[in-house]
ROZAZA-794966 format. One record per residue (C-alpha): residue number from 1; residue in one letter; x, y, z. Coordinates in steps of 0.05 Angstrom, whole numbers, padded with zeros to 5 digits, always signed. Example, Ala and Ser with C-alpha at 12.3 -4.5 7.8 and 13.67 -1.06 7.14 Angstrom:
2
NODE   num   residuo        x        y        z
NODE     1         a   +00246   -00090   +00156
NODE     2         s   +00273   -00021   +00143
//
This chain:
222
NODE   num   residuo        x        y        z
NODE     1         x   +00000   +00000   +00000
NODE     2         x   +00035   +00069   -00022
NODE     3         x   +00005   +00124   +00021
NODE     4         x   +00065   +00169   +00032
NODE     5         x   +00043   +00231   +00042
NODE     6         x   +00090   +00286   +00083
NODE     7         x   +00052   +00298   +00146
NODE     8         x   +00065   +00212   +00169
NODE     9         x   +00133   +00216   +00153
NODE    10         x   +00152   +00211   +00223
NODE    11         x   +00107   +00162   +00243
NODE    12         x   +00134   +00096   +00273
NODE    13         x   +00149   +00026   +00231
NODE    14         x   +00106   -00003   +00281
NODE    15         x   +00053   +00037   +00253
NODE    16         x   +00062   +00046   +00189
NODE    17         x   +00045   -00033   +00187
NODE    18         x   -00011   -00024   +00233
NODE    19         x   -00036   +00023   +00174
NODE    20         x   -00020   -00019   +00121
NODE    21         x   -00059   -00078   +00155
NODE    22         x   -00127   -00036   +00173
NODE    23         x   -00129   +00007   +00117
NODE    24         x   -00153   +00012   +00044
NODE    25         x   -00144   +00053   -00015
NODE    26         x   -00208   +00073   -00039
NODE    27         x   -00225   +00119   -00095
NODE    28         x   -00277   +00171   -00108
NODE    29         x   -00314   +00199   -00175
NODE    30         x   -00330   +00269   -00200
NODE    31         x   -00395   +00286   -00175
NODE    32         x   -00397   +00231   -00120
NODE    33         x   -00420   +00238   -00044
NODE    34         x   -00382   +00188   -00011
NODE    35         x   -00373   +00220   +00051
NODE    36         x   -00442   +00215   +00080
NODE    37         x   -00456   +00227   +00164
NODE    38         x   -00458   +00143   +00172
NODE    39         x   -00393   +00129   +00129
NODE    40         x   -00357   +00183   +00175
NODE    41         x   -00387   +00157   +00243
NODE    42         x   -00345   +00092   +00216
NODE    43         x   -00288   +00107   +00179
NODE    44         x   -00228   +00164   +00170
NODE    45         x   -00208   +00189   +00115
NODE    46         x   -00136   +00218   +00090
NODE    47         x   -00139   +00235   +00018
NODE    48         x   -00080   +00213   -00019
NODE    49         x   -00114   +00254   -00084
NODE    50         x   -00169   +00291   -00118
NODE    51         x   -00207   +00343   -00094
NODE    52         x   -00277   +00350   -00050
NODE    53         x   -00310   +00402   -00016
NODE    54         x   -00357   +00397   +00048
NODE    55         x   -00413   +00446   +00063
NODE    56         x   -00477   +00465   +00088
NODE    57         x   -00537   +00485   +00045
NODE    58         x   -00600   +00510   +00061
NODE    59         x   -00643   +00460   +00033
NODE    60         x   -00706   +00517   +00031
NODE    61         x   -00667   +00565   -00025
NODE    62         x   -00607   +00514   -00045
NODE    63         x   -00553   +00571   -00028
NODE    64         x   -00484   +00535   -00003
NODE    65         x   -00425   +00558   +00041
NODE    66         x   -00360   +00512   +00028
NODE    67         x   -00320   +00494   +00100
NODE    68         x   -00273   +00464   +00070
NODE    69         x   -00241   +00446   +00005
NODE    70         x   -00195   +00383   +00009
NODE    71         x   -00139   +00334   -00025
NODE    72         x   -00086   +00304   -00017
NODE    73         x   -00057   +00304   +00058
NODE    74         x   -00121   +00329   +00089
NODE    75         x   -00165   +00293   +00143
NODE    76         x   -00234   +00277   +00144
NODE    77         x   -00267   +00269   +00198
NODE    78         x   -00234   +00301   +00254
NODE    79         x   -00293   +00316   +00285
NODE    80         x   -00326   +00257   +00294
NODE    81         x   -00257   +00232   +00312
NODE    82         x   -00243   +00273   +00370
NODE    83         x   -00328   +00273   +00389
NODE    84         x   -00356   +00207   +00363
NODE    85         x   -00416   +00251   +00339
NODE    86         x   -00454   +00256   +00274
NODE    87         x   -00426   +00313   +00237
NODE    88         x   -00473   +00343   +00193
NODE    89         x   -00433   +00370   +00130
NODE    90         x   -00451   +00358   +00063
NODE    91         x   -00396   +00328   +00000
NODE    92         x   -00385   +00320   -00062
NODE    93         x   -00325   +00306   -00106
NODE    94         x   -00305   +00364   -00150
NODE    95         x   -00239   +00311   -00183
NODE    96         x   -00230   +00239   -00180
NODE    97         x   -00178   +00216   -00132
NODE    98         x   -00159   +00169   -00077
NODE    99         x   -00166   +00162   -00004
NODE   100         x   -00129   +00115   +00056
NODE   101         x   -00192   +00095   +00092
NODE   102         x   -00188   +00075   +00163
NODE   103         x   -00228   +00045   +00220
NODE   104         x   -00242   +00108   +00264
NODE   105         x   -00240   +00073   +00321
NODE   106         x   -00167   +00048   +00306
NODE   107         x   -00142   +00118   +00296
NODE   108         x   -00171   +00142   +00361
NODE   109         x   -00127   +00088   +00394
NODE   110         x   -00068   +00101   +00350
NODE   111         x   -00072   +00175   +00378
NODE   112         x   -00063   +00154   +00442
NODE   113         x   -00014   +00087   +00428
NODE   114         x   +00034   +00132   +00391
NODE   115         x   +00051   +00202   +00413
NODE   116         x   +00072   +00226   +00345
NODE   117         x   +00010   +00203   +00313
NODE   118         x   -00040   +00231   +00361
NODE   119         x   +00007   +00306   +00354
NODE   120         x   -00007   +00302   +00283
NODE   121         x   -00067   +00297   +00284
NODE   122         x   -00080   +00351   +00331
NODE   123         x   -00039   +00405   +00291
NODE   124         x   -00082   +00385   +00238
NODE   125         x   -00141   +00396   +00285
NODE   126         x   -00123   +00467   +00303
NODE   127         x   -00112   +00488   +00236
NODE   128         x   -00177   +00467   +00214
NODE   129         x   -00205   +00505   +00282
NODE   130         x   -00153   +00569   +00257
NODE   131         x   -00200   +00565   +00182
NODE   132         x   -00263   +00562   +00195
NODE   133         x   -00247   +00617   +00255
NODE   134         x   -00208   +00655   +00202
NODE   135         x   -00275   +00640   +00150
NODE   136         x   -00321   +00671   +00193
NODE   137         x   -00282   +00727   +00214
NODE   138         x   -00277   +00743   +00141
NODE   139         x   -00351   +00725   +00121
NODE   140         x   -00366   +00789   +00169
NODE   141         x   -00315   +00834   +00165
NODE   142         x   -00292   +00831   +00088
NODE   143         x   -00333   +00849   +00019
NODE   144         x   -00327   +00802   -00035
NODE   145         x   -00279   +00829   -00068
NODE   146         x   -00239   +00836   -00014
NODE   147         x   -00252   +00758   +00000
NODE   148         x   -00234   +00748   -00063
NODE   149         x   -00173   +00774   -00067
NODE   150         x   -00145   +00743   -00008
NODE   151         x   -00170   +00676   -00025
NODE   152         x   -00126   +00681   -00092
NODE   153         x   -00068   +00701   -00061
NODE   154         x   -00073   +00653   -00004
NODE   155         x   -00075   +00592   -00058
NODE   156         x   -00016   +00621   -00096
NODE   157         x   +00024   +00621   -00030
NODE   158         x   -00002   +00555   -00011
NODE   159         x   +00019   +00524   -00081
NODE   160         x   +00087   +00554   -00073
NODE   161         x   +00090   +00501   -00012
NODE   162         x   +00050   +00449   -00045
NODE   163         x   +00047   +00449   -00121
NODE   164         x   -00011   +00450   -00127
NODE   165         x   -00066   +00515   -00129
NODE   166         x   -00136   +00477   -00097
NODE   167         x   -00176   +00527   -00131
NODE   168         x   -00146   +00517   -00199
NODE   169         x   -00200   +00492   -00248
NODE   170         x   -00257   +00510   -00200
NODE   171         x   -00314   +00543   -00239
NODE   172         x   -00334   +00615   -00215
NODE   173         x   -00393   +00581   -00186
NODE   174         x   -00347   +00542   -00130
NODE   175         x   -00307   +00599   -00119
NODE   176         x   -00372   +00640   -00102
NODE   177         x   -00383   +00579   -00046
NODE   178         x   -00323   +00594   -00016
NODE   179         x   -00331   +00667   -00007
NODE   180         x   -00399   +00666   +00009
NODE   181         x   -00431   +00695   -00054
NODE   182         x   -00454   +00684   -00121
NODE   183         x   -00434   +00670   -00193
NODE   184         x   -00439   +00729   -00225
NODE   185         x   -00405   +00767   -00166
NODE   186         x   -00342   +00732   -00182
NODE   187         x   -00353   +00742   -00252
NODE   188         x   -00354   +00817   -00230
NODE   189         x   -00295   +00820   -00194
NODE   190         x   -00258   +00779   -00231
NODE   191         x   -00268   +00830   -00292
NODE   192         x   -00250   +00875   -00264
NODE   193         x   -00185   +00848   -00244
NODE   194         x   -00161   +00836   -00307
NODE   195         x   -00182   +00907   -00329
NODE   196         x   -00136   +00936   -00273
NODE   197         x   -00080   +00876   -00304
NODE   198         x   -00076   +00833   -00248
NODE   199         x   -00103   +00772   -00267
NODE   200         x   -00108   +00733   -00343
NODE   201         x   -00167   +00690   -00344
NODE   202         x   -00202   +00639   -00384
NODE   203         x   -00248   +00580   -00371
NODE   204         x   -00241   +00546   -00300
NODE   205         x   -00162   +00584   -00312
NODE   206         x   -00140   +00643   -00267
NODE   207         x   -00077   +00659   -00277
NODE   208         x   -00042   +00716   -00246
NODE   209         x   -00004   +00771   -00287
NODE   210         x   +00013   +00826   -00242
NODE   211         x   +00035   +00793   -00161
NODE   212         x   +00064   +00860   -00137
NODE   213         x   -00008   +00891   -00145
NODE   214         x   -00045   +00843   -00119
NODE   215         x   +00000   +00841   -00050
NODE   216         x   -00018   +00909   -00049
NODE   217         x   -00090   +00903   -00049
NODE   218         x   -00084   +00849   +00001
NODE   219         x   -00051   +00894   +00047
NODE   220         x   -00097   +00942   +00038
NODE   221         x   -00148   +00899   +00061
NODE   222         x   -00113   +00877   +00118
//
């Protein structure tokens, strides 16, 4: 089984064989929910690829807020790891990939078997608490441009670490989930970006042209 992903680098032989013995590779389809309240209650989740977002909707006029968008190296669920609760938060898959599934309940003893493993997990943990703190914050305090703007910049930086840009290929309907808006309010903004030569963009493509000014609007905001 090949799931070497950074963040279990440090984790034990012992372990890794432990892993190896309780865990499966399973993979996931564009447009799929496989990550239903049940199949989290039973199993964790580390994706090893792809890409899926979890949200809420209000069923009564369909609008959507993404939590979280996900691949490879993040968790799901920590919640009902840590709480053993349903967790109420919509999926689906916006690219095909893979996933290490695991008994939940073997991970909660893992955490506390081995000391390294139960410290990654909890990193991961708070930085999950630090976004959707840091989502909130900026759902109130921020217009969408503004939210905008930072959430390009923050996926450049984060691909500079990564390789990868998570909201590359996203239509400007996803994007508007993540910021709390609409279609056609990206569409807006994002016009006007390239009229002010900041961004070049095409179908599902942003691409940035001018760095220097965008910094500078993200300072502003901040």
């Amino acid at each position: 089984m090949n799931f070497q992903l950074d963040s279990f680098q440090q984790i034990s032989e012992g372990l890794r064989r432990e892993i190896e013995a309780s865990g499966r590779i399973v993979s996931f389809q564009k447009n799929e929910t496989p990550f239903d309240y049940d199949e989290a209650l039973k199993h964790f989740f580390v994706f090893l690829s792809g890409k899926v977002k979890f949200f809420h909707m209000n069923l009564n006029t369909g609008k959507e807020q993404t939590i979280y968008l996900m691949g490879r190296g993040d968790m799901y669920d920590t919640v009902v790891l840590l709480d053993n609760k349903p967790h109420e938060l919509m999926s689906e898959v916006l690219e095909a990939g893979e996933a290490l599934r695991l008994p939940v309940g073997k991970v909660r003893e893992w955490m506390y078997r081995y000391p390294i493993f139960g410290e990654i997990i909890l990193k991961y943990v708070a930085g999950q608490v630090r976004h959707v703190e840091e989502l909130a914050a900026d759902l109130t305090l921020l217009d969408t441009r503004e939210r905008l703007i930072k959430l390009i910049v923050e996926n450049l930086e984060q691909s500079k670490l990564t390789g990868r840009n998570m909201i590359e290929d996203l239509s400007h309907a996803e994007i508007a989930k993540l910021i709390g808006t609409v279609r056609h309010v990206v569409d807006r903004h994002i016009k006007q970006l390239k009229e002010e030569g900041i961004l070049e963009a095409g179908r599902r493509k942003l691409a940035l042209k001018n760095m220097q000014k965008l910094q500078e609007k993200l300072e502003q905001i901040l």
